[in-house]
Backbone as CSV, one residue per row, in Angstrom:
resi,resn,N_x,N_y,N_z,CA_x,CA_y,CA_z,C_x,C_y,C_z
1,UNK,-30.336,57.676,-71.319,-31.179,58.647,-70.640,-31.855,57.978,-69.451
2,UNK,-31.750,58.565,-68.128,-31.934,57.757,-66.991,-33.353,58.319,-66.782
3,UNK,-34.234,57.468,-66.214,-35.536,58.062,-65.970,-36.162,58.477,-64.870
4,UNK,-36.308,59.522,-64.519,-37.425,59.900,-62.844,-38.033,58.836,-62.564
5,UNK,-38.053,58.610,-61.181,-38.664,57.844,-60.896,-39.728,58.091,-59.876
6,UNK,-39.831,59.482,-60.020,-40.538,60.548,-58.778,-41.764,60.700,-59.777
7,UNK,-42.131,59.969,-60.675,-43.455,60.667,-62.108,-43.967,59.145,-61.861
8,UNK,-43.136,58.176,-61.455,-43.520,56.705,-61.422,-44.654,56.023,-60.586
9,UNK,-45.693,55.507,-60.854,-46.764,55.120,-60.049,-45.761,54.533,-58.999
10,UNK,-46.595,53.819,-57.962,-46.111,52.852,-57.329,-45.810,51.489,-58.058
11,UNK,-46.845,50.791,-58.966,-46.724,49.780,-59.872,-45.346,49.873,-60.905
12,UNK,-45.573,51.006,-61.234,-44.460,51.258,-61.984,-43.203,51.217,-61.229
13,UNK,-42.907,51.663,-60.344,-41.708,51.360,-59.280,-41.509,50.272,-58.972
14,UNK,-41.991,49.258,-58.829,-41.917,48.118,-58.547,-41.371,47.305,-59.807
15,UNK,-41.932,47.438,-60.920,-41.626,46.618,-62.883,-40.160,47.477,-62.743
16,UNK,-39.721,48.601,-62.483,-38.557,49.030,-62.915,-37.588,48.320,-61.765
17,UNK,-37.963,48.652,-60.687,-37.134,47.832,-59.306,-36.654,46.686,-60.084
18,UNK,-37.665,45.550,-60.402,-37.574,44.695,-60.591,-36.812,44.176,-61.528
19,UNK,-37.087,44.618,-62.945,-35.741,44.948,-63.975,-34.487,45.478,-63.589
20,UNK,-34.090,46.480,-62.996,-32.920,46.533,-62.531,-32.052,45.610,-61.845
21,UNK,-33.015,44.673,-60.830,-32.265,43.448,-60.651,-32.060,42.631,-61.031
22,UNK,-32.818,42.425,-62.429,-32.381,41.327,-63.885,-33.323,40.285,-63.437
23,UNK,-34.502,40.441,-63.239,-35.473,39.506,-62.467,-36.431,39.350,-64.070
24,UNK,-36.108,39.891,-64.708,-36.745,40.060,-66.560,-36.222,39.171,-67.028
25,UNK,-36.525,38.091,-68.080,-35.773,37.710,-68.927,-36.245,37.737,-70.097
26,UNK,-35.597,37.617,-71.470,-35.876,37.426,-72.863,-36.997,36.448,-72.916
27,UNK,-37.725,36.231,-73.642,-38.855,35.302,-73.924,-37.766,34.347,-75.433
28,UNK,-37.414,32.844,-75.069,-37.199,32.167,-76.417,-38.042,32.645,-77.583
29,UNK,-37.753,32.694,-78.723,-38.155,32.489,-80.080,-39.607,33.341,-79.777
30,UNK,-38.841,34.728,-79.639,-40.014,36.100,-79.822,-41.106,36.059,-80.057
31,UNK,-40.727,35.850,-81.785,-41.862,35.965,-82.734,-42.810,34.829,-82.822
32,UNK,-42.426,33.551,-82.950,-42.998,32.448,-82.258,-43.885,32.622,-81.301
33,UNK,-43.642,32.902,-80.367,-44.554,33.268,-78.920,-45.215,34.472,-79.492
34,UNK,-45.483,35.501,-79.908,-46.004,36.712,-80.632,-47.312,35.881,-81.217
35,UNK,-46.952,35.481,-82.055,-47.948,34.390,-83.297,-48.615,34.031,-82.337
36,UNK,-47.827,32.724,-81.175,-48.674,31.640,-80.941,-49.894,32.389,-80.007
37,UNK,-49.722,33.348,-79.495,-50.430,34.332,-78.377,-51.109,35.031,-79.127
38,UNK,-51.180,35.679,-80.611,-52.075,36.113,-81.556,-53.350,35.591,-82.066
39,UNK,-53.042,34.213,-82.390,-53.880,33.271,-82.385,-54.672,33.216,-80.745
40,UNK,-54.299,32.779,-80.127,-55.030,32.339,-78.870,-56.008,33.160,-78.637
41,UNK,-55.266,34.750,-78.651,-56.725,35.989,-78.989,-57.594,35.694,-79.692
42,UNK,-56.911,35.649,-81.470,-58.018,35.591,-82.059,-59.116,34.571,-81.818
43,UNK,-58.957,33.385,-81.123,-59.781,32.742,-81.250,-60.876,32.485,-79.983
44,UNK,-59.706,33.498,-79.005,-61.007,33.557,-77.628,-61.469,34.563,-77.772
45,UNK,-61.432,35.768,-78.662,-62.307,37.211,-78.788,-63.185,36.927,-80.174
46,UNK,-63.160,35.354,-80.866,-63.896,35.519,-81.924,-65.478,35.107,-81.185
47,UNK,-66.485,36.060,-81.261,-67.761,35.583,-81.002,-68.619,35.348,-81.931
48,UNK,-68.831,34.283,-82.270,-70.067,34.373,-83.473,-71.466,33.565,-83.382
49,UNK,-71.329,33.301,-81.775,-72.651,32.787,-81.413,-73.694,34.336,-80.145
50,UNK,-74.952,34.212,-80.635,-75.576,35.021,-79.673,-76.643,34.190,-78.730
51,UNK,-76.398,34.406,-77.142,-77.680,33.954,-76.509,-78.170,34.829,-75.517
52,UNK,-79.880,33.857,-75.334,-80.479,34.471,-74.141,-80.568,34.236,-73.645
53,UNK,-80.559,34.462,-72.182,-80.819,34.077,-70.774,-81.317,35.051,-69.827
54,UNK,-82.483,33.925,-68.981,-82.855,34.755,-67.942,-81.814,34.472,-66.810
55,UNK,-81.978,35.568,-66.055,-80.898,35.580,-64.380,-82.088,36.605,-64.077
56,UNK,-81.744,36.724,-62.536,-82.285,37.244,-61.600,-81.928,38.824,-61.592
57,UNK,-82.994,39.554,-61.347,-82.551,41.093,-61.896,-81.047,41.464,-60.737
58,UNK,-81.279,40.876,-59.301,-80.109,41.545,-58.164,-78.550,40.890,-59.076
59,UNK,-79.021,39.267,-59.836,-77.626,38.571,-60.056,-77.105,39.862,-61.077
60,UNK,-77.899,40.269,-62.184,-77.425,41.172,-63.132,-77.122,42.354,-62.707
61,UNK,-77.526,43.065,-61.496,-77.121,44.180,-60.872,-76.000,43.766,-60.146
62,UNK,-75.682,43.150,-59.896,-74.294,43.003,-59.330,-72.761,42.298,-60.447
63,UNK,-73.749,41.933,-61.626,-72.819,41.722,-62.467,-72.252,43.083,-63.504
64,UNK,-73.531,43.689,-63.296,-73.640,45.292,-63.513,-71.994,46.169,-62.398
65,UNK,-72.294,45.476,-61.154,-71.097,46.426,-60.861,-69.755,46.032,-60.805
66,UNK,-69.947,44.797,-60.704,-68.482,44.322,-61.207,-68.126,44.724,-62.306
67,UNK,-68.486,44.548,-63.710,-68.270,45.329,-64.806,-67.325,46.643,-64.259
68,UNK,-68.885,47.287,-64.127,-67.778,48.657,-63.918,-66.674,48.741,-62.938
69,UNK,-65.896,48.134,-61.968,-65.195,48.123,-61.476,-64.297,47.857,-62.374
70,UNK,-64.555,46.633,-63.153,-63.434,46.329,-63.825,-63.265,47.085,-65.247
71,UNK,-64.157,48.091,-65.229,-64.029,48.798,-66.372,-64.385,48.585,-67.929
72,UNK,-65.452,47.270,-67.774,-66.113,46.312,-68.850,-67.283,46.655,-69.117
73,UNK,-68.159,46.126,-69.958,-69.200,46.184,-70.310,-69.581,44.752,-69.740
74,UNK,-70.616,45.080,-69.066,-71.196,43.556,-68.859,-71.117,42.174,-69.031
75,UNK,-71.768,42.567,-70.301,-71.930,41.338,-71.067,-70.415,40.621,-71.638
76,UNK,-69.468,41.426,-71.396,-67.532,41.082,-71.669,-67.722,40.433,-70.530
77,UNK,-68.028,40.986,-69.427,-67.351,40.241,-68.214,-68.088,38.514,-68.076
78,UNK,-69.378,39.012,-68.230,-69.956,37.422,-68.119,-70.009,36.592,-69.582
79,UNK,-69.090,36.979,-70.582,-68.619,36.116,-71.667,-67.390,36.055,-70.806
80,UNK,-66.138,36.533,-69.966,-65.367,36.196,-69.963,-65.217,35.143,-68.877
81,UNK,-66.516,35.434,-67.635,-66.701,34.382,-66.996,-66.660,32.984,-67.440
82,UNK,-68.016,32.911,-68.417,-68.332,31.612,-68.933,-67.202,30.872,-69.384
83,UNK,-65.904,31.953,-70.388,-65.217,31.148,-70.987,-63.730,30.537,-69.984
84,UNK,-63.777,31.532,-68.969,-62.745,30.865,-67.950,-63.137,29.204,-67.100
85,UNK,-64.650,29.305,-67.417,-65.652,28.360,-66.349,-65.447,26.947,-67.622
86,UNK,-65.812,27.428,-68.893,-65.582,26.115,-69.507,-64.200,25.893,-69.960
87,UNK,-63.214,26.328,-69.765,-61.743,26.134,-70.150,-61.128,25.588,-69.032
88,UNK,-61.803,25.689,-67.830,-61.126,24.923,-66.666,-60.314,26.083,-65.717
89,UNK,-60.348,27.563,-66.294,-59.678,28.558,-65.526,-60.611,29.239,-64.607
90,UNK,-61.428,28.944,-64.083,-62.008,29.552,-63.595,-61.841,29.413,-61.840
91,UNK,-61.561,30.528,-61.159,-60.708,30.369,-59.977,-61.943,31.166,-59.212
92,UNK,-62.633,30.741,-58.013,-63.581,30.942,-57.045,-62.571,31.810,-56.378
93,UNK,-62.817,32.963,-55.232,-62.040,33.331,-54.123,-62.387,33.726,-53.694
94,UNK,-62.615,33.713,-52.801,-63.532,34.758,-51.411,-63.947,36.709,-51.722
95,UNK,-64.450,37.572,-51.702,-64.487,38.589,-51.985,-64.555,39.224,-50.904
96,UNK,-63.506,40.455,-51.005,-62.983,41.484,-49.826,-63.869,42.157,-49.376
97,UNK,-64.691,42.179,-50.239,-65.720,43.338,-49.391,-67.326,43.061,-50.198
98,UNK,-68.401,43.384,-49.501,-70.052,43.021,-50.407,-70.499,44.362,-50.964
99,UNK,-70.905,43.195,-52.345,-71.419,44.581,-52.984,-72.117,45.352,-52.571
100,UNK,-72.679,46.737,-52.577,-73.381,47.518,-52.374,-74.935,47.152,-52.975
101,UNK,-75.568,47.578,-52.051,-76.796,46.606,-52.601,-77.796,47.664,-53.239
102,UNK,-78.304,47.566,-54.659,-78.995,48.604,-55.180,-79.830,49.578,-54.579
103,UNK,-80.141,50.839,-54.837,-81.028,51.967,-54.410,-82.285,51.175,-54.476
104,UNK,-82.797,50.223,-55.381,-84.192,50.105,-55.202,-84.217,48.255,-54.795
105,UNK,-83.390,48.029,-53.919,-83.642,46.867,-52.926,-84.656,47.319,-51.934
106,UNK,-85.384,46.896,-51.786,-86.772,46.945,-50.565,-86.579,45.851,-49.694
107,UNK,-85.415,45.099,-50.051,-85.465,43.675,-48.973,-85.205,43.809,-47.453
108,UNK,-84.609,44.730,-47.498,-83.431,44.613,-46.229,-83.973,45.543,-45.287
């Protein structure tokens, strides 16, 4: 059964493009890789420590909108910060555009 490709995001056009030219391959020893990537979750989504910290109300309003951009809850995004920052993944990059600066900034 051949599939429309007129219902297909753009993203999606592109993963199918791409498979069609055999640019996919099998992953060795499936289930192996399944497991070993099961684990790795479980053990970077296990939280069983809680802390507090002060930050600056603008740093948390802007960590506030990143969240929602990315469709997170906060406090996910800056646990996921921290844990990219102490694992050594943590990648700086310039940002495309500045945040919008809150309704009740009086600075500017």
């Amino acid at each position: 059964m051949e599939m429309s490709k007129d219902k297909l995001t753009s993203e999606e056009k592109k993963i199918l493009d791409s498979f069609e030219k055999g640019e996919w391959v099998s992953v060795p020893e499936k289930e192996a890789q399944i497991r070993k990537h099961q684990r790795y979750a479980r053990n970077t989504l296990k939280k069983d420590k809680r802390i507090n910290i002060r930050i600056s109300s603008k740093d948390l309003e802007s960590l506030q909108l990143l969240a929602v951009e990315d469709g997170l809850p906060y406090q996910t995004l800056i646990s996921s910060i921290l844990h990219r920052y102490v694992t050594g993944r943590f990648e700086e990059t310039p940002r495309q555009y500045e945040l919008k600066e809150s309704a009740t900034d009086t600075s500017g």
